[in-house]
N, C-alpha and C positions, 0 to 999 in steps of 0.2 A: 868281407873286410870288417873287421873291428877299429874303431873310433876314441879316441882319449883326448878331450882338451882338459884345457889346464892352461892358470897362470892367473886367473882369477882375484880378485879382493878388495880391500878397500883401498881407497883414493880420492884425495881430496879434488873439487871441482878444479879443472885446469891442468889436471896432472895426465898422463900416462900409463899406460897399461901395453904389456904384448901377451896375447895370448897362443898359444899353441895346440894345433890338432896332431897328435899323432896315430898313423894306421898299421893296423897290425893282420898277418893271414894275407894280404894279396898286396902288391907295389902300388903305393898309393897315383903312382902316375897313371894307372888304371881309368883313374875316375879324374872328374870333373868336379872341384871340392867347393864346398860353399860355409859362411857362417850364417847362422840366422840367431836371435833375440826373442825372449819372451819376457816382459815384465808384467809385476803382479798384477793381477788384475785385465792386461792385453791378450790379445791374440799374437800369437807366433808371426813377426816380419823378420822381410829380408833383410843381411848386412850388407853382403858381399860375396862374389864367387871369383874362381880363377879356373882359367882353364888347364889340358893334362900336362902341356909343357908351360904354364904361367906364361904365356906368350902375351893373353888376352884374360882381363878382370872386369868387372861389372860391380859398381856400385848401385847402393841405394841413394836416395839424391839425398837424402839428410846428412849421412857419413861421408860425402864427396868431401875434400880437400881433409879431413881429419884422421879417417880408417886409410889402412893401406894393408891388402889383402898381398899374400908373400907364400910360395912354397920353394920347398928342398928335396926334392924326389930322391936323393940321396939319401938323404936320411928319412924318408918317409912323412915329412912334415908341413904342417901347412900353417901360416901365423897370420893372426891380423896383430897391429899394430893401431893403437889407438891411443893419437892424442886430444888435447883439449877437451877434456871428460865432461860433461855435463851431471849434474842429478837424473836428467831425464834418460842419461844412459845407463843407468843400472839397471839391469835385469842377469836374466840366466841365461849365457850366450851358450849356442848350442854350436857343433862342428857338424855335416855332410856331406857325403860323397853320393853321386851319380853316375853309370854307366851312359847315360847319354849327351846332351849338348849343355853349354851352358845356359844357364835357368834363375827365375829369383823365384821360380815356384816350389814352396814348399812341398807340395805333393808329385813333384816329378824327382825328389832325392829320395832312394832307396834304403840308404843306413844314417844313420844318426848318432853321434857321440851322445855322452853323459849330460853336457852340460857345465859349464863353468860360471859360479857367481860373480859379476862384478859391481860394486857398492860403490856410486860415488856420492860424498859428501859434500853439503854447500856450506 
């Protein structure tokens, strides 16, 4: 499966942002999808995942009541949604899929999108 997020950019502190993963070559209902973050200078953490039928999400306890992890197996898609942006939430949000169970561990996701930038502003 191939991986495309998107929807990325700037935003001032307080505001809003949805991003989107879309997958391409296998039904993204396949996998177990997840976001993860990398900001400059950080190691790679978890955002959030969802399960094949979005039945069941996992947060990370800092994005609890802000993120809200969302897929569309119909159209192959999977979104976070993120309000109340912080400065400390800028990095390069990245999209994954996994063949096994839901996980915040980076090293049990198998493929990996690109990467989408998001800049927020204080």
């Amino acid at each position: 499966v191939q991986l495309q997020a998107s929807g990325g950019g700037l935003v001032q502190a307080g505001g809003s942002l949805r991003l989107s993963c879309t997958a391409s070559g296998r039904t993204s209902s396949s996998y177990v999808m997840g976001w993860f973050r990398q900001a400059p200078g950080k190691e790679r953490e978890f955002v959030a995942a969802i399960t094949r039928n979005g039945g069941n999400t996992l947060y990370a306890d800092s994005m609890k009541g802000r993120f809200t992890i969302s897929r569309d197996n119909a159209k192959n898609t999977m979104y976070l949604r993120m309000n109340s942006l912080k400065p400390e939430d800028t990095a390069l949000y990245y999209c994954a899929a996994t063949v096994g169970t839901i996980t915040d561990r980076a090293k049990d996701y198998e493929y990996w999108g690109q990467g989408t930038l998001v800049t927020v502003s204080s």
